[in-house]
N, C-alpha and C positions, 0 to 999 in steps of 0.2 A: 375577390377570390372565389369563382366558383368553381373552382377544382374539387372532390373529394379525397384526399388521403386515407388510406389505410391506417398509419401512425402521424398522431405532431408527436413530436419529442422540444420539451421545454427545457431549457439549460443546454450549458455546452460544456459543463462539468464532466470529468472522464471516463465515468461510469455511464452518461448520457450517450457521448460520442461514440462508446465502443458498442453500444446500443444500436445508435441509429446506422452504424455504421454492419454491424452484424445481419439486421434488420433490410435494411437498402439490397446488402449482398445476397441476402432469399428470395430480389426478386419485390418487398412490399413498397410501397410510394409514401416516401417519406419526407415528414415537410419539419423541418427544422429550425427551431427561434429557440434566441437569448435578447432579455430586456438590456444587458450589458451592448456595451461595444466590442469587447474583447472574446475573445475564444478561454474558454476552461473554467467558468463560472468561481466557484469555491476552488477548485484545485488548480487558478492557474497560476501565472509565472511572473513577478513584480520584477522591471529594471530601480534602479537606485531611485529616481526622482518617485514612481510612484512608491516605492516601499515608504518613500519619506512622507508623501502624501496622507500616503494610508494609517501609519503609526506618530507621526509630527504635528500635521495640520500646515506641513509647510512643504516647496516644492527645493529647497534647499541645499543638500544634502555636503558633506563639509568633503572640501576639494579632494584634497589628500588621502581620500577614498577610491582617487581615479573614475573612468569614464562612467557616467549612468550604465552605459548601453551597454555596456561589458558585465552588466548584471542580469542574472537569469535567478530572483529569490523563489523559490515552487511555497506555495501557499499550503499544500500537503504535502508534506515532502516522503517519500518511499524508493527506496530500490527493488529491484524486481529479482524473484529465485530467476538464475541462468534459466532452469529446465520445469520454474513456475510456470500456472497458469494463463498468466498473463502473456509469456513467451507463446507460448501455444499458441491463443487467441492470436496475437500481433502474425505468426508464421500462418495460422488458418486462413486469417484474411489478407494473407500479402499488404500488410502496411509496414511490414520491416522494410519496404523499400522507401519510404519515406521518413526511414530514423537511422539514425547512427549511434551504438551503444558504444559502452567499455566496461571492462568490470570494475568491480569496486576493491578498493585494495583489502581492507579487513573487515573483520565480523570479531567481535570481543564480547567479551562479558564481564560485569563487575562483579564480584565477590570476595568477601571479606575485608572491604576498603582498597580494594585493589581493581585495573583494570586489566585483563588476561585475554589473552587468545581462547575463540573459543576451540578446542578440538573437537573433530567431527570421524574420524577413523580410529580404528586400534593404534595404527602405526602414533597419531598426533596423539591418542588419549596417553601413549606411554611415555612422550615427553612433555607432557603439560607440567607447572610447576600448580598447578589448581589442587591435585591429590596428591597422599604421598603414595610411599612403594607400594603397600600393600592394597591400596585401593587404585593405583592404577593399573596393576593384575586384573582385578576383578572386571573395572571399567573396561580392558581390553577386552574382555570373554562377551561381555553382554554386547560389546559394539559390532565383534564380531559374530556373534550371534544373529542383528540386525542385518548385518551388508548380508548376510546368506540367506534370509530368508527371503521363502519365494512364496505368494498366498497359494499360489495353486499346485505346488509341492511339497506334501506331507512331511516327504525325510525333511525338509528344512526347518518343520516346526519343533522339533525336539516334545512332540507327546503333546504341546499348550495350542488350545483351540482359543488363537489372541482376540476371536469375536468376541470371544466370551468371559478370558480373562484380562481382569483389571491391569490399567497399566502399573498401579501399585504391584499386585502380587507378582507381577512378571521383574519389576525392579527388587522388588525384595529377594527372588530366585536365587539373584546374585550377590546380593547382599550389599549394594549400594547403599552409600552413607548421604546424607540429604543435602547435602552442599552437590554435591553428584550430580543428586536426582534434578537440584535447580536449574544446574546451569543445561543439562541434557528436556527438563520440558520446557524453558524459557526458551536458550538460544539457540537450541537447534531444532527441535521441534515446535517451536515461535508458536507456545498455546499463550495464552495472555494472563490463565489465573493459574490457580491451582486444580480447578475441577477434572481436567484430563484426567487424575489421578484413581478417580474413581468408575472410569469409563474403560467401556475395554480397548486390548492396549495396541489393533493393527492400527489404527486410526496415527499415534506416538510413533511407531515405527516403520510407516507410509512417512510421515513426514521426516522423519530422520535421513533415510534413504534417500528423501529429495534432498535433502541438506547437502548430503556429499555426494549426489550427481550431480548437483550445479555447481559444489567445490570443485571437482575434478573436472568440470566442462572445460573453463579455460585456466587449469590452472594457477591461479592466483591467490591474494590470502583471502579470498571469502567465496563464498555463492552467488554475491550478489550481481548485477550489473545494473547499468544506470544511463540514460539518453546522454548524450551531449546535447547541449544548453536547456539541459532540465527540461521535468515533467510536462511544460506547456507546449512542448511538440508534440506529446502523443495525443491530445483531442484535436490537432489540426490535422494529424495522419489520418487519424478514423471519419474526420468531416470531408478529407480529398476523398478518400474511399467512396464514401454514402455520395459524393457527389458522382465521381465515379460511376457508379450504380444508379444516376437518375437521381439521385434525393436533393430537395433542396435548401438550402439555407438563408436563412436572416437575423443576421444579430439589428443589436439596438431596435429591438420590438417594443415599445411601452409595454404595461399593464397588462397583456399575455392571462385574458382572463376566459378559463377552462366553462366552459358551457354544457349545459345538461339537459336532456330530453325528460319529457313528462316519466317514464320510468327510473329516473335518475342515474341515466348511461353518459358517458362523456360523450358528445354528437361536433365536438368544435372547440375552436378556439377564437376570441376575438382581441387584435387589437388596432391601433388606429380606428376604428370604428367600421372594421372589416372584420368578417367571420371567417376562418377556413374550416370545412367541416372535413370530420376526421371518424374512424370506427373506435380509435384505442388512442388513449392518451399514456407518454411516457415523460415522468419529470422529475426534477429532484426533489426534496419538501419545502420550499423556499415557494413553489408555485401553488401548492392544497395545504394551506397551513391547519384547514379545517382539518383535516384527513390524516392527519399524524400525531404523534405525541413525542414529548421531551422526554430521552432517555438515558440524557447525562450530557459531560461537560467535556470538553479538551482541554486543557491548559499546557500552552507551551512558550517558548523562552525562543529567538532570532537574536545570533550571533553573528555579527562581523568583526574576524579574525584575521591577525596575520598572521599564525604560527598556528600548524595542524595539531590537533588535541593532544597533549601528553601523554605519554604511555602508549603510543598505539604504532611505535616505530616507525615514525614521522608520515604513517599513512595522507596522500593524498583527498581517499573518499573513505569512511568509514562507516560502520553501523556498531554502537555500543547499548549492549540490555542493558537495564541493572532490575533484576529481578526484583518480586513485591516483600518478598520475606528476607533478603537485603536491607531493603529501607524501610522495614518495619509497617509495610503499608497493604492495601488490596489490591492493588494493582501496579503492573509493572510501568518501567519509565526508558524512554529511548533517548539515545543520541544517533544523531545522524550528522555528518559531515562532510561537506565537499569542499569544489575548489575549481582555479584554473584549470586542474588536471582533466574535469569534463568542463570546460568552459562558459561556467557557471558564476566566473568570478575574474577580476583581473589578474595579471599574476603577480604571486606573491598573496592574495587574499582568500582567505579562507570563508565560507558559512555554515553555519553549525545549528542545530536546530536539538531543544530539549521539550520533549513533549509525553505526555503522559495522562490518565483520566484525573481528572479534579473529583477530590475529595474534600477539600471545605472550600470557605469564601474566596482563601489564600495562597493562588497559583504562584506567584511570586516566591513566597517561601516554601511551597511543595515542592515546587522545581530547583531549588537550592544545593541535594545532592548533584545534580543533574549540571547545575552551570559551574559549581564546584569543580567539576573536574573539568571543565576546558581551560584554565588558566587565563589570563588576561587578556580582554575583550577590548574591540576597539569601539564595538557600541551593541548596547542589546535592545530587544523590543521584547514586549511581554504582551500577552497576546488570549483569548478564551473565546471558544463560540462552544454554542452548545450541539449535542447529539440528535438526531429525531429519528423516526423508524414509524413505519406507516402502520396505520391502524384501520383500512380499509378492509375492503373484500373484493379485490379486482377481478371476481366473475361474475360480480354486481354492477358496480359501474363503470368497468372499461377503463381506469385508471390502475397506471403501474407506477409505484415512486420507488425511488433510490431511498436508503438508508445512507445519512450521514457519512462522514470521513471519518475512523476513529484514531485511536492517538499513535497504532501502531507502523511501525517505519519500514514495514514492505508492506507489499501489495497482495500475498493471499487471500485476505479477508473480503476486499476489495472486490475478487475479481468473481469470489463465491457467488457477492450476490449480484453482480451483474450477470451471470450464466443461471441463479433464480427465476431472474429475472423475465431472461429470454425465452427459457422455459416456460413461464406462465402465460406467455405473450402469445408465444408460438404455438407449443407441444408436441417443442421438440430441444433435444441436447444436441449443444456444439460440439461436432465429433475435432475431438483434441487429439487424434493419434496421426500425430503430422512428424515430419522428419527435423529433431532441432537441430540439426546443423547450417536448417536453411537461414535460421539468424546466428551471425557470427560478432563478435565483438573487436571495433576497433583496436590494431596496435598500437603501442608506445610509437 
């Protein structure tokens, strides 16, 4: 290989692919390896025989579960906001022509032992059975407070400068009671802890407002949408692109080992016993295990079902929170659910996914709330990898790594730091002011 490249990018993880694929599209020459066989490194897509492989030790998997191939299990599993980030990205780079979406039927929230719709306007806040009478008054006043406000229009701030006030004092105004406050910074502002609270409060009401632009996109019971046959076709979208664009790829690489010049810049990569040399290295942590540090755990729960989750009015795909002060805990826990309906599963079969950060030894019984409420399983798998998050300095040595998958079940967080990401590489932001209607979501 005496080619130069501008970037190798290692992994074909999805944060990787929308990388190299971003990357190619500016025009840089990008050479692309995974030590795997398969495309989406950690976040891709098991048929039945490898789920069994993977979680069994056996290629087995019991008949009456129907065909392998009719399985698409996403090893992170996420739905994407309609009018998210990641929407943008996928319309920026024209790789919505290589996917087919649909939305997702519900979005809920647990509170009080119960699972609920979450409402995201005045109009839903007034029929929610989550408040009663006189708090969902109030709840209507501050929702509609949000949908009208505009940052660059004073008359819409009612006198509060939100850079600067807290998102508590802005919720207190109204006198919001904390079962409220929950389900509005959990599941519709999808902050992860409580800290938001302290922080000022455009930040909560930027994300609200996305909440119900991508409710009201298409209609539907939630924001969310979701590929047809799962998450492992979007690293194949963004690998035709980058190819597309000249960049090129190799999976099943051996040992993919990162190379450094006397200053300790990344200069290459070598495997087989060939070097490609490169200016800038981009990888997930699994490739500079020196260069990183552990920064926690995932613990989640794989459900095959036949019956869609209870309580969720017999939703096909779903996303359920259950916030941290709910289950008594620090952090919050997801369900996520799909099905034949995005052909993910055979029909009639459901997969269900509970996931959340690990707080002790005992993901099994953490996750307990969480499998609790799906009702009877036709087989689960329990499951942990830990978190890492890079401890470099990449304007030292030319190395850029992905931070982890964490436990959450869309993709905002996700797509934050890959557009970090790109930014450090480049020095420059992905301009996201693209038209969404150019991705539309498959009908019924």
């Amino acid at each position: 290989m005496d080619e130069e490249y501008d970037v190798i990018v290692l992994g074909t993880g999805l944060k990787e692919c929308i990388l190299s694929g971003l990357l190619s599209v500016d025009g840089l020459k990008v050479l692309h390896m995974d030590r795997n066989d398969y495309y989406g490194g950690e976040s891709t897509s098991l048929n039945l025989i490898q789920l069994w492989k993977k979680f069994r030790g056996n290629d087995k998997p019991p008949a009456h579960l129907g065909s392998s191939r009719d399985y698409n299990v996403d090893m992170i599993p996420k739905f994407m906001m309609a009018n998210g980030i990641l929407v943008r990205v996928l319309i920026h780079t024209d790789v919505t022509k290589y996917l087919s979406f649909k939305a997702v039927d519900g979005s809920y929230v647990f509170n009080k032992g119960k699972i609920h719709k979450v409402p995201a306007t005045d109009m839903e806040a007034l029929k929610s059975p989550l408040m009663g009478l006189f708090e969902k008054r109030r709840a209507r006043k501050f929702f509609i407070y949000v949908q009208n406000y505009v940052e660059n229009d004073p008359r819409t701030h009612e006198g509060l400068d939100l850079t600067r006030v807290t998102t508590k004092a802005l919720i207190e105004k109204y006198g919001l009671d904390d079962n409220t406050i929950d389900f509005i910074g959990h599941a519709l502002a999808l902050h992860r802890d409580d800290r938001y609270l302290s922080r000022p409060a455009l930040d909560t009401v930027k994300r609200m407002q996305l909440y119900a632009q991508s409710l009201a996109r298409f209609q539907g019971g939630s924001p969310y949408i979701y590929p047809l046959y799962g998450l492992g076709e979007l690293p194949q979208g963004f690998a035709r692109l980058s190819a597309v664009y000249g960049g090129t790829y190799m999976l099943n690489k051996p040992e993919c080992k990162v190379e450094f010049d006397e200053e300790g810049k990344a200069c290459g990569v070598t495997s087989d016993g060939e070097t490609a040399r490169c200016k800038k290295v981009v990888c997930d942590p699994s490739y500079l295990p020196n260069k990183v540090k552990k920064v926690g755990k995932v613990a989640r729960a794989i459900a095959i079902m036949s019956h869609p989750i209870p309580n969720t009015d017999e939703s096909h795909s779903v996303q359920v929170i259950l916030p941290q002060k709910q289950l008594g805990r620090k952090s919050d826990m997801y369900l996520f659910c799909c099905s034949y309906s995005h052909n993910v599963a055979p029909r009639g079969k459901f997969i269900a996914f509970v996931s959340t950060e690990a707080e002790t030894d005992h993901p099994e019984m953490e996750l307990k709330p969480g499998i609790d409420l799906l009702g009877p399983v036709d087989e689960l798998f329990f499951d942990t990898y830990d978190r890492f998050e890079p401890v470099n300095e990449p304007s030292l040595d030319q190395c850029f790594i992905s931070t982890s998958y964490d436990a959450t079940t869309h993709f905002e967080s996700t797509v934050m730091d890959v557009l970090s990401l790109y930014t450090q590489i480049t020095g420059k932001t992905v301009d996201l002011s693209v038209d969404l209607s150019a991705a539309s979501a498959a009908e019924e």
